[in-house]
C-alpha positions in Angstrom: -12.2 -48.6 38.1 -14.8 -49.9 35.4 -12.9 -49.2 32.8 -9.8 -50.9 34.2 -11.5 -53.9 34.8 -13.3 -53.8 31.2 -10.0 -53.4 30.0 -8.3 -56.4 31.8 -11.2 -58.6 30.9 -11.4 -57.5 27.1 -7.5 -58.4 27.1 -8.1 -61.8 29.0 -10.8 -62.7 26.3 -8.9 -60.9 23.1 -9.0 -64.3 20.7 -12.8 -64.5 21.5 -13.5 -60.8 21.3 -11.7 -61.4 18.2 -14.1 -64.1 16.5 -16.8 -61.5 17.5 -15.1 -58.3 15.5 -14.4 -60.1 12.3 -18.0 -61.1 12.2 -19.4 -57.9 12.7 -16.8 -56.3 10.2 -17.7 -58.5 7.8 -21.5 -57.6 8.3 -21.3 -53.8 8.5 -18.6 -53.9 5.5 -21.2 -55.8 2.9 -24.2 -53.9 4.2 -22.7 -50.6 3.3 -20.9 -51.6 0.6 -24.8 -52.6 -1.1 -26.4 -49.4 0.2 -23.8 -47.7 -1.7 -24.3 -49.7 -4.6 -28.1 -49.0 -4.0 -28.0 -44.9 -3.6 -25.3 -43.3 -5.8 -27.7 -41.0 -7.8 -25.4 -39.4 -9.8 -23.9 -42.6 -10.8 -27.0 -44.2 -11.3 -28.7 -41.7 -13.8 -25.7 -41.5 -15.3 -26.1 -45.6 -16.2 -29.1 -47.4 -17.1 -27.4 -51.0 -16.9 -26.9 -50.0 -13.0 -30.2 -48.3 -12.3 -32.2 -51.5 -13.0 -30.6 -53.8 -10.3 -30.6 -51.3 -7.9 -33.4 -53.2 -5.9 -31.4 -56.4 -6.1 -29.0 -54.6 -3.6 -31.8 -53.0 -1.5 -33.0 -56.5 -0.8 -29.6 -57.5 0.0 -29.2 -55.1 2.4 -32.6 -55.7 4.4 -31.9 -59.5 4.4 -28.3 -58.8 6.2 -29.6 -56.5 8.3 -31.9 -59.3 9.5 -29.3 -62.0 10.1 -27.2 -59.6 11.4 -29.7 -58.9 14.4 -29.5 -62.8 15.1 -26.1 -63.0 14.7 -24.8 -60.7 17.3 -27.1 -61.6 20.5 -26.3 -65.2 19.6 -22.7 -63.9 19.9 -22.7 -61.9 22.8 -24.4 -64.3 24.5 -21.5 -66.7 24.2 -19.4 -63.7 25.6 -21.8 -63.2 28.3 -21.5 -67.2 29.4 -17.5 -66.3 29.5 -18.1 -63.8 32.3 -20.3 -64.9 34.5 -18.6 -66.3 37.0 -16.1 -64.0 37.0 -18.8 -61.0 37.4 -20.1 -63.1 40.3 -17.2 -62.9 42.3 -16.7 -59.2 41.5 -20.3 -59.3 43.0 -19.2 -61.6 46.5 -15.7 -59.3 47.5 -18.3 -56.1 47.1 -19.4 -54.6 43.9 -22.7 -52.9 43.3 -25.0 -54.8 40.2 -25.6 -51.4 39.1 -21.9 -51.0 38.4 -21.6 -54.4 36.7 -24.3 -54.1 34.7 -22.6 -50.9 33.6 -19.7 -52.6 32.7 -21.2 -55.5 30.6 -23.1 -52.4 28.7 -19.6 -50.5 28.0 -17.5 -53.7 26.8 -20.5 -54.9 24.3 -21.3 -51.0 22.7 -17.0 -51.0 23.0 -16.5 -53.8 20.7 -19.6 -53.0 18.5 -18.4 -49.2 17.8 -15.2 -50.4 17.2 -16.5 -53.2 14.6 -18.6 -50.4 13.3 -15.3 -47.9 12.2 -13.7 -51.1 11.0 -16.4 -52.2 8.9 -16.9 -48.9 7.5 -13.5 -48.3 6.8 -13.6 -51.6 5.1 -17.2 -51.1 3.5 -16.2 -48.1 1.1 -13.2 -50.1 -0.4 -15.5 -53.1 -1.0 -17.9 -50.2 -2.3 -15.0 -49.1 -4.9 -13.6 -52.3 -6.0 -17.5 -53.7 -6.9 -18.0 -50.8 -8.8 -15.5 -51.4 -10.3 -16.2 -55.2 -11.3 -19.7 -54.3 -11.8 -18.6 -51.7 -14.8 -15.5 -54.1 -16.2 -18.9 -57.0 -16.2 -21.1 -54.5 -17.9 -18.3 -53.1 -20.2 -18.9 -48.9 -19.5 -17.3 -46.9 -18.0 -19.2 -45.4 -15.4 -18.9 -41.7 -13.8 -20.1 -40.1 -10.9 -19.7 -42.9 -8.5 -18.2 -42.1 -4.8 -17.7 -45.0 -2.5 -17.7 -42.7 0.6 -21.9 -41.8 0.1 -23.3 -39.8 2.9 -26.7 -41.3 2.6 -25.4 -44.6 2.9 -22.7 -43.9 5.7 -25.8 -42.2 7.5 -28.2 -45.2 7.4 -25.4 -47.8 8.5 -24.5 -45.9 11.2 -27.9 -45.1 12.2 -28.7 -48.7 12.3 -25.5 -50.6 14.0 -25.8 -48.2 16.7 -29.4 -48.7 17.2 -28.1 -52.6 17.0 -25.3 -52.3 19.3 -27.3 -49.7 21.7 -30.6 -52.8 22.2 -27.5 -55.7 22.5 -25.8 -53.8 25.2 -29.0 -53.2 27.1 -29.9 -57.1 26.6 -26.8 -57.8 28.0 -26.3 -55.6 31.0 -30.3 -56.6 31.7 -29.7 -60.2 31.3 -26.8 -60.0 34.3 -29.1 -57.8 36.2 -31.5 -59.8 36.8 -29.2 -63.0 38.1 -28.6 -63.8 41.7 -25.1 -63.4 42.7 -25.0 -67.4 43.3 -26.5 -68.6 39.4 -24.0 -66.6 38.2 -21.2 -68.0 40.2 -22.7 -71.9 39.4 -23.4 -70.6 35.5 -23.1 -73.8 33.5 -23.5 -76.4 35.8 -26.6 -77.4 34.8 -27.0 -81.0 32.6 -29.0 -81.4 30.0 -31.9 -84.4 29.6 -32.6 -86.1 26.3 -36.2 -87.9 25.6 -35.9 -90.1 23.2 -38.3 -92.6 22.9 -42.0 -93.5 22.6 -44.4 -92.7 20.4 -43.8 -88.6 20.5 -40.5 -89.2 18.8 -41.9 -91.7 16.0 -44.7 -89.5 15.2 -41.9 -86.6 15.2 -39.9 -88.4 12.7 -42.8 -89.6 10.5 -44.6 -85.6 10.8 -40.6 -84.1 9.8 -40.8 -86.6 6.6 -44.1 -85.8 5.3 -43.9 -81.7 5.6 -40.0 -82.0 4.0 -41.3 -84.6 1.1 -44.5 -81.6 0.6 -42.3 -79.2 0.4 -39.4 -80.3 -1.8 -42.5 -81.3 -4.3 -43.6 -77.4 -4.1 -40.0 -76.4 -5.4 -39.9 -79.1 -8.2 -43.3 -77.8 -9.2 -42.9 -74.4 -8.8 -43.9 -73.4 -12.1 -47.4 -74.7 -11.7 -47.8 -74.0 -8.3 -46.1 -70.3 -8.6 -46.3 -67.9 -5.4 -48.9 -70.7 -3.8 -45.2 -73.0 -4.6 -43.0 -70.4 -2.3 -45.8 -70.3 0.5 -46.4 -74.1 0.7 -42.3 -74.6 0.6 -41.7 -71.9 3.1 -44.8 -73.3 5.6 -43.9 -77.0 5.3 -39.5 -77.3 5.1 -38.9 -74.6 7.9 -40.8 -76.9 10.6 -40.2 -80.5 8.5 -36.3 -78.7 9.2 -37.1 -78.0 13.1 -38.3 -81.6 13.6 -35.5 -82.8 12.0 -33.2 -82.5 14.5 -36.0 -82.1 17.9 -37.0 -85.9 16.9 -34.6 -87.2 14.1 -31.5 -86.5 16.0 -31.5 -87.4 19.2 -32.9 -90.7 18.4 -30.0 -91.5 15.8 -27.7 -90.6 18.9 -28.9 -92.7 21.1 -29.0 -95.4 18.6 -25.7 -95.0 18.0 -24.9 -95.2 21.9 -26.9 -98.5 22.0 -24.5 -100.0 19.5 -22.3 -102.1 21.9 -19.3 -102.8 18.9 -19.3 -98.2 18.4 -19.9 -97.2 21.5 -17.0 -99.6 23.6 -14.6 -98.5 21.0 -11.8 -96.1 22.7 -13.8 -93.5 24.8 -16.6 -93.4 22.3 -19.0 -93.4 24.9 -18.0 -90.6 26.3 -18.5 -88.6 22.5 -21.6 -89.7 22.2 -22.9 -89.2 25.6 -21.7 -85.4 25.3 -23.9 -85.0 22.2 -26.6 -86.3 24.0 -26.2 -84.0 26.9 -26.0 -81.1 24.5 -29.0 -82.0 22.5 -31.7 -80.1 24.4 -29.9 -76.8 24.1 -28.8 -77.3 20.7 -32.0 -78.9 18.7 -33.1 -75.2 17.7 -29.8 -73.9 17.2 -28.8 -76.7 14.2 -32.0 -76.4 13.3 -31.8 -72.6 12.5 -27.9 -73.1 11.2 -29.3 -75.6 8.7 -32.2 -73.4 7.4 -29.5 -70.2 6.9 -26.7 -72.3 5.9 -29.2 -73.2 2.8 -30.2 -69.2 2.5 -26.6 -68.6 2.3 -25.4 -71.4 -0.1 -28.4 -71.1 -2.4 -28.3 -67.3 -2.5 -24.6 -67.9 -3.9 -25.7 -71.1 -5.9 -28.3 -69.0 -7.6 -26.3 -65.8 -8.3 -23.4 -68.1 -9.9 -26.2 -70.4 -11.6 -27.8 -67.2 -13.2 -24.5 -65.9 -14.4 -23.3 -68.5 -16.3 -26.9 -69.3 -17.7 -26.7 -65.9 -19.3 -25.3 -67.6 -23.1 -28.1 -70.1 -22.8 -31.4 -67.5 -21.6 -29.8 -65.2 -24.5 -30.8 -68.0 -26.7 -34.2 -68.8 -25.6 -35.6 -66.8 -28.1 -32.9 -66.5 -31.0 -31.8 -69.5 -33.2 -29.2 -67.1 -35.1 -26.7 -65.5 -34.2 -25.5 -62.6 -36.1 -27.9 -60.3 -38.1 -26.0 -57.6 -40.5 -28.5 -55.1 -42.7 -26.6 -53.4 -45.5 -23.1 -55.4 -44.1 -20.0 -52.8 -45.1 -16.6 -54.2 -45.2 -15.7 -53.4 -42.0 -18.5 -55.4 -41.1 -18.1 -58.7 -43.5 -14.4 -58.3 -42.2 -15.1 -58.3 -38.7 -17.3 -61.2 -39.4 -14.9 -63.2 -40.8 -12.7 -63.5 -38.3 -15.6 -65.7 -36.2 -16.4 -69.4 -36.6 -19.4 -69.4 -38.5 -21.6 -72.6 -38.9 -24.1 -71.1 -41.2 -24.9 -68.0 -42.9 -27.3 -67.2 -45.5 -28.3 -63.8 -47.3 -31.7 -62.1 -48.0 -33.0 -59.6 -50.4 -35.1 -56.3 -49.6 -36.1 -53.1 -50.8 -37.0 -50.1 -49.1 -38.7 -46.8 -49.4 -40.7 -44.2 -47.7 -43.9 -46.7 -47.6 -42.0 -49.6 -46.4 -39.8 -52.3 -46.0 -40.1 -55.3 -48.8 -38.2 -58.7 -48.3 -38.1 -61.2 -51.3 -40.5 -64.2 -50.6 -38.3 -66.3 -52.7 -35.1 -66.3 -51.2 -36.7 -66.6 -47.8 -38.3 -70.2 -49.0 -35.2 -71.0 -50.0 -33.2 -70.8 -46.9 -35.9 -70.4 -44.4 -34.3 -68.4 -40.8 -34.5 -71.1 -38.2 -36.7 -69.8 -35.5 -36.8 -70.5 -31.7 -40.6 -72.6 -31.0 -42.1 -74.4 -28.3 -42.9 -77.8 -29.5 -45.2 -79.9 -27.4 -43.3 -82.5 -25.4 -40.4 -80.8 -25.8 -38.2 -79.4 -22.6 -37.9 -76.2 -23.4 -37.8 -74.1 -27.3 -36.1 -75.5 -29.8 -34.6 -74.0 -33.4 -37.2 -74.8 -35.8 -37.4 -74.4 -39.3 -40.7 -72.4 -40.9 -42.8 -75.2 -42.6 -45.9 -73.5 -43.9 -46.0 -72.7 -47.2 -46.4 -69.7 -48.7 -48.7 -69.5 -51.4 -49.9 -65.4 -51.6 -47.7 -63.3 -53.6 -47.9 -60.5 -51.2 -47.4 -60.5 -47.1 -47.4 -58.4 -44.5 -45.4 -59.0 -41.0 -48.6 -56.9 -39.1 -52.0 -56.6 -40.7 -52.1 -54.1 -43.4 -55.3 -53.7 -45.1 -55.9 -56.0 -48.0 -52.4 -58.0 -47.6 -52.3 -61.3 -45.7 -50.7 -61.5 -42.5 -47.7 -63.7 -42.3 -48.5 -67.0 -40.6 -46.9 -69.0 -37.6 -43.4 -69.2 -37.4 -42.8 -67.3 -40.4 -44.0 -64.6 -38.7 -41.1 -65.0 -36.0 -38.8 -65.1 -38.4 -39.1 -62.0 -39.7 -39.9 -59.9 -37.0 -37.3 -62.0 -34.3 -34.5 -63.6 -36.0 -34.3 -60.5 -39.0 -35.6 -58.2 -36.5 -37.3 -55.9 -39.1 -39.2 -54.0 -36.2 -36.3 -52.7 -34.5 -34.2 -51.5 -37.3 -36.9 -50.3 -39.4 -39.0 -48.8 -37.0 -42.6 -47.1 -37.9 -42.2 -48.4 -41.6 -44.2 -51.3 -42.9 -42.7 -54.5 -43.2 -43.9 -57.1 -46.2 -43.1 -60.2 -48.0 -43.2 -60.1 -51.6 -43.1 -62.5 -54.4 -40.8 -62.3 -57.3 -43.3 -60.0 -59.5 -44.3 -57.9 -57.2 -40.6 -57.1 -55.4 -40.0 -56.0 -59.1 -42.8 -53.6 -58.9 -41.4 -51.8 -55.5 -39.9 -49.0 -56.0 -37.1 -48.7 -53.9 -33.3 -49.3 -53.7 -32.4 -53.3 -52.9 -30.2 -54.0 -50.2 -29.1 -57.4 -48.3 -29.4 -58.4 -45.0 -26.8 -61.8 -43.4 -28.1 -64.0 -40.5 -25.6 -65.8 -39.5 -24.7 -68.8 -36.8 -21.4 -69.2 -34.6 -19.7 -71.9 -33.3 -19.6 -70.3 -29.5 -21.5 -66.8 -29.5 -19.8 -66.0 -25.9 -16.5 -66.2 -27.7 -17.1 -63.6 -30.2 -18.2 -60.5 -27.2 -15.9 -57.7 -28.5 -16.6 -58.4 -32.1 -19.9 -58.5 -31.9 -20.3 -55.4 -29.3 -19.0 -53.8 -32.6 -21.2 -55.4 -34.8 -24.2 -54.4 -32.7 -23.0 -50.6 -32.5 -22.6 -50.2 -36.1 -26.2 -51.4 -36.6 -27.7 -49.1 -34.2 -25.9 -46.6 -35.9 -27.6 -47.5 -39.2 -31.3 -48.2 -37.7 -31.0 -45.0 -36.4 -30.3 -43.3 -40.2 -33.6 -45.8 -40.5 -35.7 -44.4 -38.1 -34.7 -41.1 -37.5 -34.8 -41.6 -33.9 -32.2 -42.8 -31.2 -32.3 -46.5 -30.9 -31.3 -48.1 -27.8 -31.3 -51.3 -28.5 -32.0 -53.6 -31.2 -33.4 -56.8 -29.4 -31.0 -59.1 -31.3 -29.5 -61.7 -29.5 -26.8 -59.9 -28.1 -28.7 -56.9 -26.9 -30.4 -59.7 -24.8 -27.0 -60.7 -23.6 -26.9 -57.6 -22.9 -29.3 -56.8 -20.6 -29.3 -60.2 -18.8 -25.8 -59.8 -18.3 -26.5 -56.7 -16.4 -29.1 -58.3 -14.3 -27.2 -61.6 -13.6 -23.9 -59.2 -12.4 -26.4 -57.6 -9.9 -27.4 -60.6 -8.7 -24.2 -62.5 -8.2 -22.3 -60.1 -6.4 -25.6 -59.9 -4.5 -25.7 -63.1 -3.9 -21.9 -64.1 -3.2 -21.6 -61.9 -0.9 -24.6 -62.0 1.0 -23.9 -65.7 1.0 -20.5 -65.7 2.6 -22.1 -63.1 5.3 -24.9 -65.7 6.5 -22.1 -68.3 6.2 -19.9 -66.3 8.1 -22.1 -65.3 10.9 -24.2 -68.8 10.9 -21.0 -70.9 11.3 -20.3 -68.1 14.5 -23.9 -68.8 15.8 -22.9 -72.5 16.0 -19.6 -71.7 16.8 -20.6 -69.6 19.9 -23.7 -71.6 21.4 -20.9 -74.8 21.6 -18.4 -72.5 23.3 -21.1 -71.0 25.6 -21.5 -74.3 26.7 -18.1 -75.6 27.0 -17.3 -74.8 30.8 -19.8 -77.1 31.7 -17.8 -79.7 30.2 -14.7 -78.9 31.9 -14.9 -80.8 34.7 -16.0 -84.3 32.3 -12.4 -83.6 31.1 -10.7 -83.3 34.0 -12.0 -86.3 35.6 -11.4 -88.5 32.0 -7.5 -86.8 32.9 -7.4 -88.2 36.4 -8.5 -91.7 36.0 -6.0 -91.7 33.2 -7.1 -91.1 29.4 -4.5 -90.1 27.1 -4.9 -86.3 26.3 -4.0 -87.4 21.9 -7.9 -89.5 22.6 -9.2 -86.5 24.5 -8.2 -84.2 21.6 -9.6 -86.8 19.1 -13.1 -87.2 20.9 -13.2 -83.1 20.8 -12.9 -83.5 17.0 -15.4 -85.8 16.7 -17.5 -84.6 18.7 -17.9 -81.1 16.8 -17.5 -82.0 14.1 -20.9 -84.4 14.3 -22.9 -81.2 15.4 -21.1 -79.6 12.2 -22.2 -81.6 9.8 -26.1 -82.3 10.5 -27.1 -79.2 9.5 -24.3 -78.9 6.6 -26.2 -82.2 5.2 -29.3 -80.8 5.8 -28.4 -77.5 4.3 -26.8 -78.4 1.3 -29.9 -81.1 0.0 -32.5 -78.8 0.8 -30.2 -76.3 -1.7 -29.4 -78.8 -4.1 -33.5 -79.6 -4.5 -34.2 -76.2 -3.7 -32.7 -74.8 -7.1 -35.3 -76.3 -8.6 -37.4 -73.5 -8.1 -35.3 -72.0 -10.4 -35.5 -73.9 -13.5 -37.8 -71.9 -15.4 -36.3 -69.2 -15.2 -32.5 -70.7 -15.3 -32.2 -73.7 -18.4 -29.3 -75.5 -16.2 -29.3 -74.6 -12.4 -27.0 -76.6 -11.4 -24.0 -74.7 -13.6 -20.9 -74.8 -11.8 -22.7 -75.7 -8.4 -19.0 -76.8 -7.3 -18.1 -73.1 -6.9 -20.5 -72.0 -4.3 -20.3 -75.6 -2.5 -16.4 -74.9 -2.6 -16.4 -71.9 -0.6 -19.3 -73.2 1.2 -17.0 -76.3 2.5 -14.0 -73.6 2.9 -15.5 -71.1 5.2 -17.5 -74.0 7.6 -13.8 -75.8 7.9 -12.0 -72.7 8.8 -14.6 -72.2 11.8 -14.9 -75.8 12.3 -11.1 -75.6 13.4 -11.5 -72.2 14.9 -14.0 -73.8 17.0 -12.0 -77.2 18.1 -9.3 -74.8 19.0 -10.8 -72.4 21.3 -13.3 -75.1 23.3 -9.9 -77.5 23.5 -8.4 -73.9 25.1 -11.4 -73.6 27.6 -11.8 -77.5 28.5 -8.2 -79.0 28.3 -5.8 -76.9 30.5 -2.4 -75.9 28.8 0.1 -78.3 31.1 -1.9 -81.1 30.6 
């Protein structure tokens, strides 16, 4: 019999069941999909470039896990509000509580075992095609990887069950311990607003000054450092509360007070229903703001970090291109790339160590990246000391000067004589002496392009050619040579990490933070049913009815999007020592920021017009 009636009321509430499934799919699909990312040993020792971001994922996976918890009591909840009446009058013709809290505990472990297999299912192809992405990003080609993982299957499992098991005791709980009569008047309560006085000025004035302190935090993060991230997090998450427990309701009633606004069509009636709601809902828009800015930023700083990989990879080299002992296959493959400037360098080398000719060096000194004191940022700057020994040395050899400031740089950075030379000795010599070296002369080309990014294949073969030759060098395997591109490199490895991280861990608090709002208006929407249907019998259109619906959510949807998106927009400030432009291609992120919230702003009008107006009306 209690699996009869589960049935019938899981069929009755399918479309809002629904909205419940594809949340939790999405949730248990993203957080295996990064524990799988996170544990593929084989995989991972097998690549270096994957192995260094596997914490990016790990983190990824403990935030979700943490939203998800929100997520689904806020959700079942909203469920919960659906049934109570009809679980009271199951109650009145006869049945035991025992046996409907058992049937509140089967429907919500039902629906969460059955998002679990879905999610799953769904989780290892996500798991697959990422991999996938993440090696075509990092150009390898990776083995070992296998997007069914025990480990990781294990560990989701292990922890939506644990999830759904707590949720469905909540729930049946929660019913439990409600009289047969609040269950059958669930909803009929009316919420009070108080807006005025000195407690809501002082509220306003309190929200202002801890928002302002912490918006200065983030801009000065890079003086204020981890004090910066504690100050922020202590002084926005309350200014954000405040917000909307003072800020809010007074701007409503405001609005209500303006005679033109508030006599306009059945205006009155929209803004009396968000006062009536503003009680129940100050926390809730409050806490939607606050993750609607973990989830945008977490994609805005994934996206920001990726495309800031060209500009970090040039932080610290002015040139572009640097060829020791260049064969024609090299000078060929260089030739087929815009270059702005490229100059040539003498050196000899023998068993003692490496010798670069002073003269051509002052004549077309390597630009260098400095810092330069009321500058942004570094700049390419050209060596300016002069010279004036006839014998240097790049570290400080006994009896030999060591090469000073920038020149320095330019030899060890921009020529990078360390890495391809290794153990050996490097020194700048004048004319006479570089005669005296015994050794066989060689060349070295730096070189400048137009758009370095545009040039990736050619100079992946540049850079492997080179390795191949420091190695004959050194004698040793070299991984890298800590050029510009091997910077690229490596912070292209990182930044992939973190973007997929970050996208997808962002559209997952979007997802389930637009549901949270989503589901706390529904809850409350059969209280409003009867406002409608006395609106319908002392004759309002249903075409103004419909419009004040729209309105009206759409109002509670945007505070916290506003909200959200500036305290993102300053937030990425916190960035900007670490990213040169933060706000690259912001549009992306706020794009499917604006996409997801619509699609559940209209899910949401649809439904609550489906609970409060009735179909023949």
């Amino acid at each position: 019999m209690l699996l009869k009636l589960s049935l019938t009321s899981m069929r009755k509430l399918a479309k809002d069941y629904l909205v419940l499934l594809f949340g939790l799919t999405i949730s248990i699909s993203i957080f295996y999909m990064f524990e799988t990312l996170a544990q593929n040993k084989v995989f991972l020792e097998a690549n270096s470039l994957i192995s260094s971001i596997v914490f990016v994922f790990h983190v990824g996976t403990f935030i979700l896990g943490i939203i998800t918890v929100f997520y689904i009591f806020y959700a079942t909840s909203f469920l919960l509000s659906l049934r109570q009446r009809e679980l009271g009058m199951y109650m009145t013709l006869g049945a035991k509580k025992r046996k409907i809290t058992q049937l509140m505990f089967m429907e919500t472990f039902f629906v969460g075992l059955t998002a679990l297999i879905i999610g799953i299912v769904l989780g290892v192809g996500l798991s697959y095609g990422i991999a996938e992405l993440l090696m075509w990003q990092l150009d390898f080609q990776g083995g070992g990887f296998q997007p069914l993982y025990s480990s990781s299957l294990l560990i989701t499992v292990l922890f939506y069950v644990a999830l759904f098991f707590l949720t469905s005791i909540v729930n049946a709980w929660r019913v439990g311990r409600k009289s047969v009569l609040s269950l059958l008047r669930s909803g009929q309560q009316q919420d009070q607003v108080k807006t005025s006085g000195l407690r809501t000025f002082f509220g306003v004035l309190l929200s202002v000054i801890l928002i302002a302190v912490g918006y200065y935090a983030m801009v000065h993060i890079a003086e204020l450092m981890q004090f910066g991230i504690i100050l922020a997090t202590a002084t926005i998450i309350p200014g954000t509360y405040l917000i909307f427990i003072s800020l809010l309701p007074f701007l409503v009633k405001r609005l209500k007070q303006n005679r033109n606004l508030n006599e306009t069509g059945i205006n009155s009636f929209t803004l009396g229903q968000l006062r009536f709601r503003m009680l129940n809902l100050m926390m809730v828009l409050g806490t939607v703001a606050m993750l609607i800015a973990l989830g945008l930023g977490a994609m805005t700083a994934g996206t920001s970090f990726y495309h800031n990989i060209g500009i970090q990879a040039s932080m610290f080299h002015a040139n572009d291109v640097v060829l020791y002992e260049p064969n024609e296959t090299e000078k060929q493959t260089l030739a087929t790339m815009d270059v702005t400037e490229e100059e040539d360098y003498r050196y000899k080398y023998n068993d003692e160590g490496v010798y670069f000719l002073k003269t051509d060096l002052e004549a077309a000194p390597p630009d260098v990246m400095a810092f330069e004191e009321g500058s942004e940022g570094f700049s390419p700057t050209t060596p300016e000391a002069k010279l004036s020994a006839d014998e240097y040395a790049l570290y400080g050899e006994e009896g030999v000067t060591e090469l000073p400031g920038n020149w320095w740089t330019a030899v060890s950075t921009e020529l990078g004589a360390g890495s391809m030379f290794g153990n050996r000795s490097i020194f700048v010599y004048g004319e006479s002496s570089y005669q005296e070296v015994d050794g066989e002369e060689q060349h070295v080309t730096l070189a400048k392009l137009n758009d370095f990014t545009a040039y990736l294949p050619e100079l992946e073969k540049l850079d492997a050619s080179q390795k191949s030759l420091a190695e004959t060098y050194t004698g040793n395997q070299v991984e890298q040579l800590g050029g510009k591109y091997s910077n690229y490199v490596a912070l292209k490895g990182f930044a992939s990490g973190t973007i997929f991280m970050g996208v997808f861990l962002g559209i997952a608090f979007l997802m389930m933070m637009a549901s949270v709002l989503m589901f706390k208006l529904l809850s409350s929407a059969g209280a409003d049913v009867h406002r409608y249907s006395m609106l319908r019998k002392i004759g309002v259109r249903k075409t103004l009815l419909v419009r004040s619906i729209y309105r009206e959510l759409f109002l509670l949807f945007l505070f916290p999007a506003i909200v959200g998106i500036v305290h993102v927009i300053v937030g990425m400030q916190m960035f900007s020592f670490i990213i040169i432009e933060p706000y690259t291609k912001i549009w992306i992120p706020l794009t499917l920021f604006f996409v997801i919230y619509g699609i559940y702003y209209f899910i949401t009008v649809q439904m609550y017009k489906r609970i409060v107006l009735p179909k023949q009306f």
